[in-house]
C-alpha positions in Angstrom: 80.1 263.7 77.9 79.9 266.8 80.1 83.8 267.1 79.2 83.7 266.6 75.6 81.0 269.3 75.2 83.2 271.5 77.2 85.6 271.5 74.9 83.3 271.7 71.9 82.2 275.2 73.4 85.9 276.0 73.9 86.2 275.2 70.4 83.3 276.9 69.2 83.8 280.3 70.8 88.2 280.5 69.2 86.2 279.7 65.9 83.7 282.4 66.1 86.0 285.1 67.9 89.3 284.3 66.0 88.0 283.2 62.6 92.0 284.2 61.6 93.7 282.1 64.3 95.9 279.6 61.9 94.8 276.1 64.3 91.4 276.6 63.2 91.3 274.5 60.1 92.9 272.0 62.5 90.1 272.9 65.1 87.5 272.4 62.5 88.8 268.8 61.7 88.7 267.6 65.2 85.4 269.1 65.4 83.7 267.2 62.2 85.1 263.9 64.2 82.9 264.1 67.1 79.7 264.9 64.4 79.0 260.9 65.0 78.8 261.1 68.6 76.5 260.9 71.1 73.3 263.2 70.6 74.2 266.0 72.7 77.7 266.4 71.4 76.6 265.9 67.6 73.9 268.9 68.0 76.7 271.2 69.3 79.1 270.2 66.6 76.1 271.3 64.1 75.1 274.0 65.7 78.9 275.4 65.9 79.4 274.8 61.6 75.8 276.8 61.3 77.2 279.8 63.1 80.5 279.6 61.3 79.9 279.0 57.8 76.2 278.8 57.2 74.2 281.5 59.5 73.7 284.9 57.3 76.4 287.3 56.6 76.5 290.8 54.5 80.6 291.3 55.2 82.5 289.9 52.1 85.6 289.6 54.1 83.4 287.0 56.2 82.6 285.2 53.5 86.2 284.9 51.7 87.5 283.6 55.6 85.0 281.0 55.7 86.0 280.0 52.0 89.9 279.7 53.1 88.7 277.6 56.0 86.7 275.3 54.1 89.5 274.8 51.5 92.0 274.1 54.1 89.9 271.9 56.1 89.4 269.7 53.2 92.9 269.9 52.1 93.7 268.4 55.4 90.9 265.8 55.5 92.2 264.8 51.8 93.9 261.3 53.5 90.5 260.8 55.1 87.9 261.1 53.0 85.8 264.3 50.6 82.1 263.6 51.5 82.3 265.3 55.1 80.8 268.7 53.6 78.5 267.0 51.3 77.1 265.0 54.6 77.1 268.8 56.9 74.9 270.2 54.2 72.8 267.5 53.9 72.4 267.6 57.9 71.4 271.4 57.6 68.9 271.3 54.7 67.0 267.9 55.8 63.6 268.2 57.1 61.3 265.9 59.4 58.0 265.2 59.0 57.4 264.3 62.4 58.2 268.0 63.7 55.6 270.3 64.9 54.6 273.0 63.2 56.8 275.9 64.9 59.9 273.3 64.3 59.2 273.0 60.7 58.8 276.9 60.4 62.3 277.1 62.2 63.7 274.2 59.9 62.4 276.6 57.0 64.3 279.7 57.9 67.7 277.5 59.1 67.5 276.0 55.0 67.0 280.0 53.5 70.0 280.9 55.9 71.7 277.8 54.8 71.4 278.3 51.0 71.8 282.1 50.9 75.2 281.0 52.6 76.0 278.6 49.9 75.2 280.6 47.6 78.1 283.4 48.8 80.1 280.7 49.4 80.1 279.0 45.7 80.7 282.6 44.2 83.8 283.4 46.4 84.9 279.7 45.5 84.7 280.7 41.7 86.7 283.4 42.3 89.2 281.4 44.8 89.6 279.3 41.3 91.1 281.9 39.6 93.2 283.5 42.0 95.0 280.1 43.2 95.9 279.1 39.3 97.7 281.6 39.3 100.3 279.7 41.7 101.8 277.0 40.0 102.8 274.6 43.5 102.1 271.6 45.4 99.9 273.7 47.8 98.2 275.6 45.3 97.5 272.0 43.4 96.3 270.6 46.4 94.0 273.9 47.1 92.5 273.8 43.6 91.4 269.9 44.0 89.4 271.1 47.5 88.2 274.1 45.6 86.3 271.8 43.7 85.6 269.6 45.9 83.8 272.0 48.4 81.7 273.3 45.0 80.8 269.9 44.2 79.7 269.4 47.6 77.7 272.9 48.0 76.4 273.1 44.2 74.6 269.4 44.2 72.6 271.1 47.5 71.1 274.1 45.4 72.5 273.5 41.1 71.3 276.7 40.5 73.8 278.7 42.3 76.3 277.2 39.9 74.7 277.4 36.9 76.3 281.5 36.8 79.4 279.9 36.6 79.4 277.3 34.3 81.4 278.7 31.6 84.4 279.3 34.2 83.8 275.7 35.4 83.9 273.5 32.0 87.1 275.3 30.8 89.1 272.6 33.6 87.3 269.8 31.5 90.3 270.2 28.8 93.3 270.8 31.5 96.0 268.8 30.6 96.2 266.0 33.2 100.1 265.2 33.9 99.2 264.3 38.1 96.9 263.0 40.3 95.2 265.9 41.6 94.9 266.8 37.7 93.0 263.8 37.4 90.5 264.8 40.4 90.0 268.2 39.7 88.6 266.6 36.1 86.8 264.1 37.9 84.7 266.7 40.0 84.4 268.9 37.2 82.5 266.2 35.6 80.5 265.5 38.5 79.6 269.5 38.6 78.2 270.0 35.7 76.1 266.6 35.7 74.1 267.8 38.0 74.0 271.4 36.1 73.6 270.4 32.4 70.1 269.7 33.2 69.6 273.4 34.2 71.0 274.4 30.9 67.8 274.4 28.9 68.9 277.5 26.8 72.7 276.7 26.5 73.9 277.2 22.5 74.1 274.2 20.6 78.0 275.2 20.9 78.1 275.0 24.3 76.5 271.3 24.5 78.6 270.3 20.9 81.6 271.7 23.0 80.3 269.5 26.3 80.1 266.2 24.2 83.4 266.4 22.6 85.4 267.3 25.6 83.7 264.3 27.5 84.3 261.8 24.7 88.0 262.4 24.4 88.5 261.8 27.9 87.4 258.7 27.6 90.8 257.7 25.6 93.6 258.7 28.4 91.3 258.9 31.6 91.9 256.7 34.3 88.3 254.6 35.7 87.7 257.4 38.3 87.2 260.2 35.3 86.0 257.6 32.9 82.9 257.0 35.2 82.2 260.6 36.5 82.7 261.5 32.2 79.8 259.1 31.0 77.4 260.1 34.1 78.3 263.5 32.6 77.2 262.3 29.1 74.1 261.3 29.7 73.5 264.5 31.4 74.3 266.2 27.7 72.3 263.5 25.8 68.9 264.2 27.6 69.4 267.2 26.9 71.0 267.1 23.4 68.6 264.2 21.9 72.4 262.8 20.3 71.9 259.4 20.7 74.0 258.8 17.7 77.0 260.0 19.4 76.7 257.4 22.0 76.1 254.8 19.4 79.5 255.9 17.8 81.1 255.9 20.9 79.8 253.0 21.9 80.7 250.7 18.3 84.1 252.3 18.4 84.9 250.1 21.6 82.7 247.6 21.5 85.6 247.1 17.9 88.1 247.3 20.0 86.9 244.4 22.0 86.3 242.1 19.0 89.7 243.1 17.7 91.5 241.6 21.0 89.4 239.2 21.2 90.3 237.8 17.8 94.3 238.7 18.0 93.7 236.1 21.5 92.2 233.5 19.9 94.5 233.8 16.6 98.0 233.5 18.5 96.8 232.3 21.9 100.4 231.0 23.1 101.5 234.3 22.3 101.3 236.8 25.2 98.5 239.4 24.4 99.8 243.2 24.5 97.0 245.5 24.4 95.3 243.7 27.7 95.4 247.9 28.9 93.4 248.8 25.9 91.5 245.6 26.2 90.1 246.6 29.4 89.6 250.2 29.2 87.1 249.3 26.5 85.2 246.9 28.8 85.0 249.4 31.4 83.9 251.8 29.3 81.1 249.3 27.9 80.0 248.7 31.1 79.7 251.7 32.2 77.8 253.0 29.1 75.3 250.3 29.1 75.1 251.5 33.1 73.9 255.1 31.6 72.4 254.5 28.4 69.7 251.7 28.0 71.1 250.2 25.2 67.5 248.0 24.7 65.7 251.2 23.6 64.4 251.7 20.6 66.7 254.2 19.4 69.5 251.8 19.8 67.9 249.2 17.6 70.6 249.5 15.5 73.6 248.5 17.3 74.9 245.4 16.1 
């Protein structure tokens, strides 16, 4: 143990005094491996992401640094898994009940350090979005998908510090998806602005009609992944909205689709069926509808 947070010092002290040094993303990933260790080594793992990325700064050139880092830590954690930063944050902003009262004061302070941090951090992402479009490449693809990842991560912590940038943020709603990190960067998109749209209590009726339209259509070419993240989404835009008849549509146009398989099976059934794809895109999307929209309510009475 004494070894192991030896080395986490080591570690710590390259990352704080050579925040430019090209190994630290790499750093950083062996880092966020030993977060699950034993008590002493997990604190000091904390402790070193609070002073890197999440302790107060004023320098913007600080900020943009911790930005790159993030991005390239989670382009190289991609084959591992996303919810790393989502579970960091969590670590920094949870409180205890059982603490005394000094702790909690301290615990109070840490979570305004934290999310003034995030704050900086989600407007320099914004920006990082715009800047790395502009480089059409497998890197740049691959940096865009842990763009929005890391604001995905940071913006469910504190919504409001993306609600600013929501107009930037839907526009990727309508990219046209022709790989799989296309497909992602829609997927988190979604996932964004569900937990945003609530915020949006004065948003023009365009903006929401806009919402609802561009979440609907991806519901004909998405794959499950986007499907899902899409009707969590919805439901977002129908509390809001009131437009239950739009998911009443939605809902009878493949609930149609279903019966029309259903009854080109049972009419040639030694035939082999051809539209199984569409088949079971509609049941999927059923399912999940009737998993965000209780279809027993009243104002779904009538739905045959």
């Amino acid at each position: 143990v004494s070894v192991r947070k030896r080395v986490v010092k080591i570690f710590r002290d390259v990352c704080l005094t050579q925040p430019s040094f090209n190994r630290i993303p790499d750093i950083c990933s062996r880092l966020l491996r030993r977060i699950h260790d034993e008590e002493s080594i997990r604190k000091l793992v904390l402790e070193t992401f609070q002073q890197l990325w999440f302790s107060p700064t004023r320098n913007q050139q600080d900020v943009r640094q911790r930005v790159q880092t993030i991005i390239d830590v989670l382009v190289d954690a991609q084959k591992q898994n996303y919810t790393w930063l989502e579970n960091l944050v969590k670590e920094f902003l949870q409180t205890n009940d059982k603490q005394s009262i000094d702790d909690k004061k301290k615990v109070r302070e840490q979570r305004k350090d934290v999310l003034k941090a995030i704050q900086d951090i989600i407007n320099e992402l914004v920006e990082s979005i715009l800047k790395i479009e502009s480089a059409n490449d497998q890197v740049s693809s691959n940096k865009m998908v842990a763009t929005f990842i890391a604001l995905y991560a940071l913006g469910k912590a504190k919504p409001e510090h993306v609600l600013p940038h929501v107009s930037a943020i839907v526009e990727y709603l309508n990219i046209k998806c022709t790989s799989y990190n296309d497909n992602i960067i829609v997927q988190y998109v979604a996932k964004i602005l569900e937990f945003t749209v609530p915020l949006m209590k004065s948003a023009s009726a365009s903006i929401i009609y806009s919402l609802e339209g561009s979440l609907t259509k991806l519901l004909l070419v998405s794959g499950q992944l986007v499907i899902h993240s899409s009707i969590a989404c919805l439901s977002a835009v129908i509390r809001l909205s009131k437009n239950t008849q739009l998911v009443k549509d939605v809902f009878i146009r493949y609930h149609s689709i279903v019966v029309q398989c259903q009854q080109k099976i049972l009419e040639k059934p030694n035939e082999e069926f051809k539209g199984s794809a569409q088949l079971a895109r509609s049941i999927y999307i059923l399912g999940v509808l009737c998993k965000y929209f209780d279809v027993e309510k009243p104002e779904f009475d009538d739905l045959e």
